[in-house]
C-alpha positions as CSV (number, residue, x, y, z in Angstrom):
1,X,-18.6,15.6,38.2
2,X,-21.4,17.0,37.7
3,X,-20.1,16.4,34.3
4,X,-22.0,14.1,31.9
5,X,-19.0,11.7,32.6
6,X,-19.2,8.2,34.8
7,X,-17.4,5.8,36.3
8,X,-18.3,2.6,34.9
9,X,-21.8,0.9,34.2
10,X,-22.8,-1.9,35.8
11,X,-25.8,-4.5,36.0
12,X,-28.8,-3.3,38.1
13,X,-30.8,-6.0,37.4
14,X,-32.7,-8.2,39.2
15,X,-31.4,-10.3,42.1
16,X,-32.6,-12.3,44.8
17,X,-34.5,-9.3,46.7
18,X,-36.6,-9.1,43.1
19,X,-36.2,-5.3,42.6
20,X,-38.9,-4.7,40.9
21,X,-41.9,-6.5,43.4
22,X,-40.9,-4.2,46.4
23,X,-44.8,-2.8,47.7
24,X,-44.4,1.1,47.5
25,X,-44.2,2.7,51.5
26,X,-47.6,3.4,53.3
27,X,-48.5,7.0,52.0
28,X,-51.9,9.1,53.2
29,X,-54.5,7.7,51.1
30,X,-54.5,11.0,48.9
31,X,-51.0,9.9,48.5
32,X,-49.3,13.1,45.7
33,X,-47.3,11.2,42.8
34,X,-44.6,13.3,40.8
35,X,-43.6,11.7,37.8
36,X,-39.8,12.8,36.6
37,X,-39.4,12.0,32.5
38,X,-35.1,11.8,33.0
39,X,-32.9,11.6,30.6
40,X,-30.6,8.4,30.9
41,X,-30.8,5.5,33.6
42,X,-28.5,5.6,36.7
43,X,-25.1,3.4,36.8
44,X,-25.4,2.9,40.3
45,X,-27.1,3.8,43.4
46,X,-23.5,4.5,45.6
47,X,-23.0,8.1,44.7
48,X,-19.1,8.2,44.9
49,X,-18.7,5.8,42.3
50,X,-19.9,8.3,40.0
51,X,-19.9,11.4,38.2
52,X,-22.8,11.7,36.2
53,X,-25.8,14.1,37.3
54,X,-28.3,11.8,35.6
55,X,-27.1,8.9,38.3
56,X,-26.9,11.3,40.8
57,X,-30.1,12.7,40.5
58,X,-31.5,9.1,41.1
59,X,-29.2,7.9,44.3
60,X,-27.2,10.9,45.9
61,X,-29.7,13.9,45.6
62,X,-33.7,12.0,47.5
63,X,-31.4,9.1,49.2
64,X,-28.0,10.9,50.8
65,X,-26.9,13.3,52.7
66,X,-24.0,14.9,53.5
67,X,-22.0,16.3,55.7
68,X,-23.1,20.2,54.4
69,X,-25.2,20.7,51.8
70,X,-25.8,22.9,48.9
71,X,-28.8,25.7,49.1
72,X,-31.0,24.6,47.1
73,X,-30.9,26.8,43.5
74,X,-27.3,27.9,45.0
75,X,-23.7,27.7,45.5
76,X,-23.9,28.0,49.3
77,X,-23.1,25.7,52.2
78,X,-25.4,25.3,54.4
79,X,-25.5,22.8,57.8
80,X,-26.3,19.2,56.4
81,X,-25.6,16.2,58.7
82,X,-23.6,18.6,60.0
83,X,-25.5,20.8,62.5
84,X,-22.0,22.8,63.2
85,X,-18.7,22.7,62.3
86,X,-15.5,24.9,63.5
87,X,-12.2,25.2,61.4
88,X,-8.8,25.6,63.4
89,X,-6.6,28.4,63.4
90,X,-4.2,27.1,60.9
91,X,-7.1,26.2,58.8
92,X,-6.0,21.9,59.1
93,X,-8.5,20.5,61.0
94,X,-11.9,20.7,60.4
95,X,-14.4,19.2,63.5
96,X,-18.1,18.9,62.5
97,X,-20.8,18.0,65.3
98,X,-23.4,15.7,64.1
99,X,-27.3,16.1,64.0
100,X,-29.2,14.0,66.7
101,X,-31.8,12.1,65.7
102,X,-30.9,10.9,62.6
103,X,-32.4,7.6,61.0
104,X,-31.1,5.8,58.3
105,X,-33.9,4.5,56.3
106,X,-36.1,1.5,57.3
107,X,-36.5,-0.5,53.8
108,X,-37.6,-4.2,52.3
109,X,-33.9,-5.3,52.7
110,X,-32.3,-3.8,56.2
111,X,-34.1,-2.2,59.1
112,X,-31.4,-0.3,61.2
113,X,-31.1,-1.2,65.1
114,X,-29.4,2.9,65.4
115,X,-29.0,6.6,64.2
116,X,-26.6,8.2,62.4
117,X,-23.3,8.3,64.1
118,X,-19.5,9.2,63.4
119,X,-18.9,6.1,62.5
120,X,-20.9,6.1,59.0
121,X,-19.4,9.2,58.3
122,X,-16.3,8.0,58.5
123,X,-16.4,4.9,56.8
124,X,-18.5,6.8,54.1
125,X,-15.6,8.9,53.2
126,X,-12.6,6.4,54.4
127,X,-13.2,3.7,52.4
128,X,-13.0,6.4,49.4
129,X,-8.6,6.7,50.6
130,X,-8.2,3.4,52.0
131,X,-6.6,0.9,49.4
132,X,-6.2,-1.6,52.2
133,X,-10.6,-1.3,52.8
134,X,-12.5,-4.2,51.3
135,X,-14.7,-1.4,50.5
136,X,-12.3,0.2,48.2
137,X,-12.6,-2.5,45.6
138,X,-16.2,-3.8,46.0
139,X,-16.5,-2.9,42.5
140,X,-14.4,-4.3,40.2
141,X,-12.7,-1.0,38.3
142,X,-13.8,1.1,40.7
143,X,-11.2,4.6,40.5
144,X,-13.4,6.7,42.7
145,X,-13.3,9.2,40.0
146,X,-14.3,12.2,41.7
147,X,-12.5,11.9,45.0
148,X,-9.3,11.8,42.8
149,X,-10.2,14.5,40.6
150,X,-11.3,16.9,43.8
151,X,-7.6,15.7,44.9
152,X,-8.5,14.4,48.6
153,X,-6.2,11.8,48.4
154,X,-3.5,13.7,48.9
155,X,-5.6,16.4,50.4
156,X,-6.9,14.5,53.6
157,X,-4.2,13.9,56.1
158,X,-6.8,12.1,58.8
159,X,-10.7,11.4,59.0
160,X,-11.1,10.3,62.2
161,X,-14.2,9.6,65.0
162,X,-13.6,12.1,68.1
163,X,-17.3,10.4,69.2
164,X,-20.5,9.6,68.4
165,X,-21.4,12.8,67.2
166,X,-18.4,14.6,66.4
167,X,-16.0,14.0,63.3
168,X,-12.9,14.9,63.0
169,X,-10.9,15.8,59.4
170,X,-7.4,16.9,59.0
171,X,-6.1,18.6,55.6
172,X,-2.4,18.5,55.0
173,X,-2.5,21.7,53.2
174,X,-5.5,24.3,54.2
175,X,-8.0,24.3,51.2
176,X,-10.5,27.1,50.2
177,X,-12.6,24.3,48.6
178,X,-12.8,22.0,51.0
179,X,-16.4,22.4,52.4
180,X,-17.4,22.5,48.8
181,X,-16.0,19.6,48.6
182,X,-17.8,17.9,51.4
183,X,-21.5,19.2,49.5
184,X,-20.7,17.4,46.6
185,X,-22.2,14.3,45.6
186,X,-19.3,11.8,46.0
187,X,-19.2,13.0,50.0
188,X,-22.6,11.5,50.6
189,X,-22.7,9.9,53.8
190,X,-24.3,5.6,53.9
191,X,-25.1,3.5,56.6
192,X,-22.0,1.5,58.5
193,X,-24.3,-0.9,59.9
194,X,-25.8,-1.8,56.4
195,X,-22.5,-2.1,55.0
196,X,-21.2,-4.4,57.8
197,X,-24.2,-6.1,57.5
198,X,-23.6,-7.1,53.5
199,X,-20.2,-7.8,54.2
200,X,-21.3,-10.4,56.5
201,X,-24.0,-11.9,54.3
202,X,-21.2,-12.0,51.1
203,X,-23.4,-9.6,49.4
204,X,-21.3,-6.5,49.3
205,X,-22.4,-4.9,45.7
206,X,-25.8,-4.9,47.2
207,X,-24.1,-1.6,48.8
208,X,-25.0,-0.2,44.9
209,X,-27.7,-1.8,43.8
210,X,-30.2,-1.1,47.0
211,X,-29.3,1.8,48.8
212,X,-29.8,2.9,52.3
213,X,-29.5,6.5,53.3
214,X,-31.3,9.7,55.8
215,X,-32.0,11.5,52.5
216,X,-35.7,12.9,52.1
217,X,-36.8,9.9,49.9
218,X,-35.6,6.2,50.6
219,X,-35.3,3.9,47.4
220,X,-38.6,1.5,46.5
221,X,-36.6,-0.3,43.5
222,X,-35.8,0.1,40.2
223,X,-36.9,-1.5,36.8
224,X,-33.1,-1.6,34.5
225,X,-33.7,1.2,32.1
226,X,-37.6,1.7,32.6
227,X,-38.5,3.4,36.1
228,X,-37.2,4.0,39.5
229,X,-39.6,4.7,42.6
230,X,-38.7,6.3,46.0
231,X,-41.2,7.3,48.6
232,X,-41.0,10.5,51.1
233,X,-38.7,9.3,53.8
234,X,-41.4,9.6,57.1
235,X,-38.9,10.0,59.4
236,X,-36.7,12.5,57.2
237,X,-34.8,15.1,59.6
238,X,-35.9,18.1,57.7
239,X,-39.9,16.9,57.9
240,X,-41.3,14.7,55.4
241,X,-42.1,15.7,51.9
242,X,-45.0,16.8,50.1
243,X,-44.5,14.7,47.5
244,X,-45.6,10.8,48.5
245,X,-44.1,9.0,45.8
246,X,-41.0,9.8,43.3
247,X,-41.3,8.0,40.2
248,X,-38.1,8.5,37.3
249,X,-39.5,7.5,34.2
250,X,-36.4,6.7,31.8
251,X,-37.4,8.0,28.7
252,X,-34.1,8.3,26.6
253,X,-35.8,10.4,23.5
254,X,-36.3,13.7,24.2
255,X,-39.5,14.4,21.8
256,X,-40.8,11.1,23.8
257,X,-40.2,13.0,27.1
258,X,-41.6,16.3,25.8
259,X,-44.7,14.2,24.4
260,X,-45.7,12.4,27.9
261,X,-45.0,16.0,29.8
262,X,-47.5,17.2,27.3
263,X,-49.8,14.2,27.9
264,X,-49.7,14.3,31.9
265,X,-48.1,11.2,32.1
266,X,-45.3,13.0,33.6
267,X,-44.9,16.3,35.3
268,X,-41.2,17.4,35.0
269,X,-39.3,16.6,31.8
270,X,-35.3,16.9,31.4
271,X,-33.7,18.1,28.4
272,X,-35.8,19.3,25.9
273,X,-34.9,20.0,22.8
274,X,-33.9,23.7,22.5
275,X,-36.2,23.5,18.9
276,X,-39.2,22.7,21.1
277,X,-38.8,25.7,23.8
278,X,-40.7,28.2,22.3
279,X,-43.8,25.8,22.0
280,X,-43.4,24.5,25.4
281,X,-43.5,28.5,26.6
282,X,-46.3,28.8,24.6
283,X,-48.9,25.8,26.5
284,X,-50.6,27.3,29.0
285,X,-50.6,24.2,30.7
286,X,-46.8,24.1,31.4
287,X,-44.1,26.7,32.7
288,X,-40.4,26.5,31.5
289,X,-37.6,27.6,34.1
290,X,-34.8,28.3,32.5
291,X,-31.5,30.1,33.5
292,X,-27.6,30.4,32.3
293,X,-25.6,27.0,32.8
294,X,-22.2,26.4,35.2
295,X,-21.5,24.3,31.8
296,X,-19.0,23.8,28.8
297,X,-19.3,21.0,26.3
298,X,-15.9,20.3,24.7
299,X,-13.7,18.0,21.7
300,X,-11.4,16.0,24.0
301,X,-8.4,14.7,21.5
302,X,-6.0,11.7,23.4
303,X,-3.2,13.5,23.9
304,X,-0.8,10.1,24.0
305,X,-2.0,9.1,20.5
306,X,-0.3,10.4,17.7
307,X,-0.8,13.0,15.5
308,X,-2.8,14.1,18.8
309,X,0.0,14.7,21.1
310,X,1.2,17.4,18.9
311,X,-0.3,20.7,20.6
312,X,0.0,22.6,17.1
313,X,-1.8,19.4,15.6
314,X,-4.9,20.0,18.2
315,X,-4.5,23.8,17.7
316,X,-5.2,23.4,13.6
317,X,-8.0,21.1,14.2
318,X,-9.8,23.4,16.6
319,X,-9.3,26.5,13.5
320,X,-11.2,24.2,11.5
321,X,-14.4,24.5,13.8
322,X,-17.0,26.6,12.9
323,X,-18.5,26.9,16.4
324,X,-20.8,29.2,15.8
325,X,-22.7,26.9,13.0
326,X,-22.9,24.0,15.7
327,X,-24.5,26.5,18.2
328,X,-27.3,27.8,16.0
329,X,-27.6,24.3,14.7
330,X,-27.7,22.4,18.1
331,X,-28.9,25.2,20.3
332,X,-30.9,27.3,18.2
333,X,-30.6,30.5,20.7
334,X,-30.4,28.6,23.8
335,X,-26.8,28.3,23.8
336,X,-23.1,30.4,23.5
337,X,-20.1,29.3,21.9
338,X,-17.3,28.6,24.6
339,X,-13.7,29.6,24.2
340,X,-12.7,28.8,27.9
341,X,-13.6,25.2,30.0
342,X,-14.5,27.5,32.5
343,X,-18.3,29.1,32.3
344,X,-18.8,32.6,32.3
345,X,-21.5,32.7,34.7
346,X,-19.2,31.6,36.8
347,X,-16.3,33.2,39.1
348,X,-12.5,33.1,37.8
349,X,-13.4,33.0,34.2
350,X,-10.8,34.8,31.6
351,X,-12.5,36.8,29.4
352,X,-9.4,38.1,28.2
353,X,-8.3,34.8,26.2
354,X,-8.9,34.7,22.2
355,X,-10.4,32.3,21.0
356,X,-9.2,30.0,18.0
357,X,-10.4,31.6,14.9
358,X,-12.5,29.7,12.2
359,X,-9.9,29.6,9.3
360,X,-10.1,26.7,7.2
361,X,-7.2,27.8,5.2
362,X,-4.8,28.0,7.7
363,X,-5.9,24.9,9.7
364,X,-5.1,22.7,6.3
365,X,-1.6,24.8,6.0
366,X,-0.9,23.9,9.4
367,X,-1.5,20.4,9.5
368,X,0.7,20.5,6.5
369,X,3.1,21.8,8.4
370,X,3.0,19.5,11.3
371,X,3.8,16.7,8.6
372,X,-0.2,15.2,9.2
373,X,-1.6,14.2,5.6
374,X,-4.3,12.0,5.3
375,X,-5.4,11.5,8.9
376,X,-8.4,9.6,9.5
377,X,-10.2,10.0,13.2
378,X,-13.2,9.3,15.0
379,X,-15.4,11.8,16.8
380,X,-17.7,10.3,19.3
381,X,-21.0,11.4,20.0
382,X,-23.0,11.1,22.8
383,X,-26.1,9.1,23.0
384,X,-27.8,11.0,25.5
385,X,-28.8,14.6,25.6
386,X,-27.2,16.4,28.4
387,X,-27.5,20.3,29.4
388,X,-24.5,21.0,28.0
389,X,-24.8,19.3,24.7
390,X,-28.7,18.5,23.5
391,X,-27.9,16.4,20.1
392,X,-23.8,15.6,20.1
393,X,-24.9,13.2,17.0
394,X,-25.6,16.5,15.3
395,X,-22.4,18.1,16.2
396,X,-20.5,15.4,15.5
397,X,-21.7,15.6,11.7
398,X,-21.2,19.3,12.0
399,X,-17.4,19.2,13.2
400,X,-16.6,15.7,10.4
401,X,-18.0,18.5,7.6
402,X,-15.2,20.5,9.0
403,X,-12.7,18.5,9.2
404,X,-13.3,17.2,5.9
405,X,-12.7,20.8,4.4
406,X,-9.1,21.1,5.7
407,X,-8.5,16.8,4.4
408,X,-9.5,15.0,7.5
409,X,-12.0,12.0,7.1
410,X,-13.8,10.9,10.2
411,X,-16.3,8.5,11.4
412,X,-18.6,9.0,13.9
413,X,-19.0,6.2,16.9
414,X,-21.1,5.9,20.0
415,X,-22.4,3.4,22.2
416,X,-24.5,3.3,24.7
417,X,-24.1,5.8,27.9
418,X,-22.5,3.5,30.5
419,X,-20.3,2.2,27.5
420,X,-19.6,5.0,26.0
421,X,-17.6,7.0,29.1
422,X,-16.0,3.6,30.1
423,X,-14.3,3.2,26.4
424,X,-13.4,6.9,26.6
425,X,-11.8,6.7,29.6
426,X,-9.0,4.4,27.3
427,X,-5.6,5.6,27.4
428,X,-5.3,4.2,24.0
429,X,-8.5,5.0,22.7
430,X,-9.1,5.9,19.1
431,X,-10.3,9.7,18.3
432,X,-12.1,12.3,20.1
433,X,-14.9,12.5,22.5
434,X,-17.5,15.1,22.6
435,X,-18.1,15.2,26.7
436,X,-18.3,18.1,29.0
437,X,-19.8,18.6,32.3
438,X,-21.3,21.3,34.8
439,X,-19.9,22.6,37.9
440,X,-20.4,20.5,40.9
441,X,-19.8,23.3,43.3
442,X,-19.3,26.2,41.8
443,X,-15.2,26.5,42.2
444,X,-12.6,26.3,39.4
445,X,-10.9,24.1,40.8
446,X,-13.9,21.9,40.3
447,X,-13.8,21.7,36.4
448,X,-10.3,22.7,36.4
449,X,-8.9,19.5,37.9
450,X,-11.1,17.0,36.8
451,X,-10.9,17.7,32.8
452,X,-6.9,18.5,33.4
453,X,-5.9,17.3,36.4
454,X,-2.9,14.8,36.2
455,X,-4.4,12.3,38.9
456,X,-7.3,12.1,36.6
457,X,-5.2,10.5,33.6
458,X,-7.0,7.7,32.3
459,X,-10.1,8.7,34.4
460,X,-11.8,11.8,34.2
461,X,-9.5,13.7,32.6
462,X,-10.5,12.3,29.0
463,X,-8.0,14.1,26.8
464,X,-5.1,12.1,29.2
465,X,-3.1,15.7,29.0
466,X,-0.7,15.8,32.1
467,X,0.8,19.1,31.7
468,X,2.9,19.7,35.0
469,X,2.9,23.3,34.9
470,X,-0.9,24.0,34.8
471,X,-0.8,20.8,37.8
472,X,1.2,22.8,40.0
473,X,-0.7,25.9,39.5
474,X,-4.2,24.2,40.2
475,X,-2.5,22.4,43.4
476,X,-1.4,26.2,44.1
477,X,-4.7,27.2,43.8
478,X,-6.3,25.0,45.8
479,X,-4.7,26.0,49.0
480,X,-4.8,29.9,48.5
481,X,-7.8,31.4,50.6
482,X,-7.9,34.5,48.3
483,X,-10.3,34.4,45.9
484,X,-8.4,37.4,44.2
485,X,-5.7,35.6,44.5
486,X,-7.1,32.2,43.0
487,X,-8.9,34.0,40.2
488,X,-5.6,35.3,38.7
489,X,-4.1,31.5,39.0
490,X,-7.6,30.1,37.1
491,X,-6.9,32.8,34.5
492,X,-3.6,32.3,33.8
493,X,-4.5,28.1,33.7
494,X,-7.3,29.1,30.8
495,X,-4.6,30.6,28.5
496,X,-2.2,28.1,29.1
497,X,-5.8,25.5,28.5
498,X,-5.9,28.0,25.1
499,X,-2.4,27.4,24.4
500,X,-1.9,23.9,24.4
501,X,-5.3,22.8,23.2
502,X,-6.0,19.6,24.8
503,X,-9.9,19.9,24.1
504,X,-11.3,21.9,21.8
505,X,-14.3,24.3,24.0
506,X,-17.6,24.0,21.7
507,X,-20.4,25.6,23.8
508,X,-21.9,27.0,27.2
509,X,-25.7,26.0,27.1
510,X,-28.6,28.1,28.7
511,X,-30.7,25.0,31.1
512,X,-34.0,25.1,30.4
513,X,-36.7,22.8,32.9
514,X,-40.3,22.6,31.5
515,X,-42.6,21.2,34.3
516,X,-46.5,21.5,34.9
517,X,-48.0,24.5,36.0
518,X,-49.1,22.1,38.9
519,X,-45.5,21.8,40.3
520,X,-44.2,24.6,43.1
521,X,-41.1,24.7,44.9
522,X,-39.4,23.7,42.2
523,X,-35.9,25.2,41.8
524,X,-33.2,25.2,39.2
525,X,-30.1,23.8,40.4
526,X,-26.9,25.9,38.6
527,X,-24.8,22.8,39.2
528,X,-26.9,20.9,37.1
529,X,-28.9,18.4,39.8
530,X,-32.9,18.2,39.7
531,X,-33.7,17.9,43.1
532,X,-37.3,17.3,44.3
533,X,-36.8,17.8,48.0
534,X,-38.9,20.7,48.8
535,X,-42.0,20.4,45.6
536,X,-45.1,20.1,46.4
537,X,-48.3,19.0,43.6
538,X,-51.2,20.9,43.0
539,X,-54.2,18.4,43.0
């Protein structure tokens, strides 16, 4: 999800097609170059093997499309691929009719013979529920993290080509999510024929590593932790862009990314430093777009490890967190302590709930109680800033003060990003995980399910809490077409989340995007994307 969490990591690096010598596509000869300072460098360049917006900003967002398509700064659905779909009476079958005219990018590495047709869609989404596709193991470890998470396994009955332009998908249950769904990242929609055409050559990872897709920008190649370049797509559906060439810059420290934003080198940086807002308000060179996050950053304890599996265990260590101080600490006014997984700028939160209070005293009694002396534990930070949690290094130290108060010793661990979530996805991993995520779509059920979700056990769901009763209310949920209806299932699942205290909810983060005065059309995304379809550069 849109969730600062990732399937695996894998090697980007060089190969035969030299990645990094590709010429940049012919572009006017006052070709317009953005420069993007980001935050982390993508895992991958197949979207559905992921769940991180920092790899998603780089592959799914300029390369993919999908089916339908998130308004840009917006929760709604709009026509994507799609140019129409209609929705049966018992609400089963959904048949979408396909744009005409379509072209899958011409690249350095495949030129395709034919437009988009039903047949990429479904292999694009079929290979994601197939266990018997060669496609569903091209990775080694792959999980498909999100499609299990969103619960389309069990939720797709049938996806299924009617003909060359229609598409045909069948639900076993009707869904209120479903087109949501289908907007997300992890529903973008590749090229058959390129697939089919690595499959043939033996080179099927190539799928990941040099992608092919109708998206606005097409993929120039990529420089392992250093840059990535795109140009505009000429023949993009939608018109071609403004913008000539995309560069990514990877710049992992954020005073480095505020620096070169400062210094022209680039023209929209990512994550700033809440300590540095005020300053960057302040240049009269720059403008800072900022807006309430769809976000929570949470203390995800492994449930299946002992003393951890003990709800009143997780319920003592979450009294001994001063929230508060790791908000004014981390966020410094740019942030809100969180006492639900759920955001309250979003729909079906549960204002209602009480949260946890900071009691020192009667965390240390408790653990007493529980029979836990002398634990010792590690609490893993984050290397990377991300919306939800600027500096997790500095929480970390914030919540090991704590829990030394009430007679808990703990170290501090991280690793490097792609490292880091693969580790914590360990059933029998060692301590807690500061992680979070935003929405993806805007829906409950969206960050619901994939922190809690049973199916995501070992996966996305990083505290490894299966708790049937809140599983069969979220399943309920999901099929209810109510929204009143759905919001008093999501609130009762927030106090039973309260109750049982698989995580510990730290913070809701305002998002704040500092850019050049030069840069229009810009738009914050509340699902936590940055999306460059649409800017334009002033020269």
């Amino acid at each position: 999800m849109n969730f600062g969490i990732a399937q695996h990591s894998i090697a980007l690096a060089c190969t035969a097609l030299s990645l990094t010598l590709f010429p940049v596509l012919a572009a006017p000869a006052s070709a317009k170059t953005l420069v993007y300072c980001s935050e982390a460098s993508p895992e991958g360049f197949d979207p559905a093997l992921y769940s991180t917006n920092s790899t998603w900003d780089a592959s799914s967002k300029p390369v993919y499309n999908r089916l339908v398509e998130f308004q840009n700064g917006t929760t709604n659905v709009l026509p994507g691929l799609a140019e129409s779909w209609t929705i049966s009476d018992d609400k089963l079958t959904y048949t979408f009719k396909l744009r005409n005219n379509v072209k899958f990018h011409t690249t350095e590495y495949f030129t395709p013979s034919r437009d988009l047709n039903a047949d990429d869609v479904v292999f694009s989404l079929q290979r994601q529920l197939d266990k018997t596709s060669p496609w569903h193991t091209y990775i080694t470890g792959i999980t498909w993290e999100m499609t299990t998470a969103m619960g389309l396994p069990d939720m797709v009955k049938e996806i299924s080509k009617v003909d060359d332009k229609t598409v045909k998908i069948v639900l076993s249950a009707p869904s209120a999510s479903v087109l949501a769904n289908l907007a997300m990242d992890f529903a973008s929609i590749l090229s058959k024929e390129y697939a089919d055409h690595l499959q043939a050559d033996g080179k099927m990872t190539q799928l990941n590593e040099l992608p092919v897709g109708t998206g606005p920008y097409q993929f120039v190649n990529y420089q392992q932790d250093s840059v990535v370049r795109f140009a505009a797509n000429p023949d993009y559906w939608d018109g071609r862009q403004k913008i000539d060439d995309l560069i990514f810059s990877i710049t992992l420290d954020q005073t480095t990314r505020i620096q070169k934003l400062r210094a022209g080198e680039c023209q929209v940086a990512s994550y700033p430093s809440p300590a540095d807002v005020a300053g960057l308000k302040a240049d009269s060179e720059l403008k800072v777009l900022e807006q309430p996050g769809l976000n929570v950053a949470y203390l995800a304890y492994n449930t299946l490890v002992p003393p951890f599996d003990k709800a009143e265990v997780r319920r003592a260590l979450n009294m001994a967190i001063n929230k508060q101080a790791i908000v004014d600490a981390v966020f410094q006014g740019m942030g809100q302590v969180a006492k639900n997984p759920l955001p309250p700028a979003g729909w079906g939160y549960n204002d209602a709930v009480k949260d946890d209070p900071y009691d020192p005293e009667k965390a240390k009694s408790m653990l007493q109680a529980a029979g836990v002396g002398n634990l010792a534990m590690k609490v893993w930070a984050m290397p990377v800033s991300r919306p939800y949690m600027p500096n997790a290094r500095r929480a970390a130290e914030l919540i090991q003060a704590d829990f030394a108060r009430v007679g808990v010793s703990v170290e501090i661990v991280s690793y490097e990003w792609g490292e880091y979530l693969k580790k914590a996805r360990d059933k029998n991993r060692d301590g807690a995980v500061i992680l979070g995520g935003t929405s993806d779509n805007g829906d409950p059920d969206n960050l619901l399910s994939f922190f809690f979700g049973c199916a995501g056990v070992g996966s996305s769901n990083y505290s490894n809490w299966c708790f049937q009763p809140l599983d069969s209310l979220l399943q309920k949920a999901r099929i209810i077409p109510d929204q009143a209806e759905r919001t008093k299932l999501y609130e009762e699942a927030q106090v039973i989340i309260k109750r049982e205290a698989p995580i510990a909810a730290l913070d809701h983060s305002t998002v704040v995007m500092p850019m050049s005065k030069k840069v229009s059309g810009y738009v914050l995304d509340p699902l936590g994307s940055h999306r460059f379809d649409g800017v334009d550069l002033a020269e």
